[in-house]
C-alpha positions in Angstrom: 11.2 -10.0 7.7 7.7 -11.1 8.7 6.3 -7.5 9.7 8.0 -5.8 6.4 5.9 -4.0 3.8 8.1 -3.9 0.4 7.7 -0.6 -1.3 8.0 -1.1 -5.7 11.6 -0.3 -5.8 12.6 -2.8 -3.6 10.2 -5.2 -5.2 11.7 -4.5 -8.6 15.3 -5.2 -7.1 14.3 -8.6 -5.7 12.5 -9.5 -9.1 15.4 -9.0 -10.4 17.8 -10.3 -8.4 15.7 -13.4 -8.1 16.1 -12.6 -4.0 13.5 -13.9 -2.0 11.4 -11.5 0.2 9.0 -12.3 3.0 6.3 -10.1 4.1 3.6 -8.1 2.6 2.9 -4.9 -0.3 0.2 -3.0 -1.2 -2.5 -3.5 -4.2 -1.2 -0.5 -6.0 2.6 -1.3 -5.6 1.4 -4.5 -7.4 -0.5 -2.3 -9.9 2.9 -0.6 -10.4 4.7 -3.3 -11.0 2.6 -7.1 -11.5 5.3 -8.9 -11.7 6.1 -8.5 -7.6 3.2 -11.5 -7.0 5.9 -13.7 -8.3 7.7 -12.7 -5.0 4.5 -14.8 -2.8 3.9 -11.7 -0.6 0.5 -10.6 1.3 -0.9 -8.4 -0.6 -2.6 -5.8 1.2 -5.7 -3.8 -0.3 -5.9 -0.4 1.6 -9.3 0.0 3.9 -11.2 3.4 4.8 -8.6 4.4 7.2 -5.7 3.6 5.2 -7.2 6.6 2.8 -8.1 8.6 5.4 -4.6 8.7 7.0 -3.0 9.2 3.6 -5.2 12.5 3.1 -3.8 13.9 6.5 0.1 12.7 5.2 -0.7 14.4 2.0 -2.0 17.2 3.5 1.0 17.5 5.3 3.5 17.2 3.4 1.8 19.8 0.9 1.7 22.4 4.3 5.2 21.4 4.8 6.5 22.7 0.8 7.3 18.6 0.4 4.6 17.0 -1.8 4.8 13.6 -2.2 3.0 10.8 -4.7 -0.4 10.0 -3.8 0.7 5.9 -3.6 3.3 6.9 -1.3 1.0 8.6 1.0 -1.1 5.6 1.0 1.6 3.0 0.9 2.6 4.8 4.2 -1.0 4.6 6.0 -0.8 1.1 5.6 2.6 0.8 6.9 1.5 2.8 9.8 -2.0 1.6 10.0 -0.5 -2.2 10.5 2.4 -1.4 12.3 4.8 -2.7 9.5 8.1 -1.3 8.6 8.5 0.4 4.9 11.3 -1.2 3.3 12.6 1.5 0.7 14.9 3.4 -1.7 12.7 6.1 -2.0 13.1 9.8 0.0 9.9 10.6 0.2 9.5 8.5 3.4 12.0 9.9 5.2 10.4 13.3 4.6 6.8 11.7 5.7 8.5 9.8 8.7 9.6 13.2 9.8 6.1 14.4 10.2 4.7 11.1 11.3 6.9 9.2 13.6 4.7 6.3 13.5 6.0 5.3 10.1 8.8 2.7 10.8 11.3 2.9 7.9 14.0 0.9 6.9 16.4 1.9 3.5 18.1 -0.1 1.3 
């Protein structure tokens, strides 16, 4: 999926599974886990804005009770930031989505 941005678990999964993935991630999912650049995706490096949209999610989420992990928040400004859909296990998202429709999620 061209416009997909692979969040770690799903990266670790594919790694695994020796399953090809097209698309992109983000610097830190890499820093998470370095053996996703075996996968051949775009890696993305968040900008300025990417940051500054992941203080508002975090900010949030925190009003909302729901804290989530500072790399989600920013993994999610990129997603939103780009217009790419977060492929994921992981719940937080769908907690984030709810606040900010903009984030276009698919689970695995």
């Amino acid at each position: 999926m061209e416009k997909a941005l692979y969040d770690t678990n799903v990266l670790i999964e594919a790694v695994k599974s020796r399953r090809k993935l097209e698309g992109h991630t983000t610097i830190l999912n890499i820093v998470e886990f370095p053996r996703a650049l075996e996968l051949g995706l775009t890696v993305i490096t968040p900008s300025l804005e990417d940051y500054l949209l992941a203080i508002k999610i975090s900010q949030a989420m925190v009003q909302r009770g729901m804290p989530v992990p500072a790399v989600d928040a920013v993994v999610a400004a990129v997603a939103i930031n780009r217009e790419l859909t977060l492929v994921t296990r992981d719940k937080h998202f769908e907690w984030i989505k709810e606040e900010f429709g903009a984030l276009k999620l698919q689970s695995v």
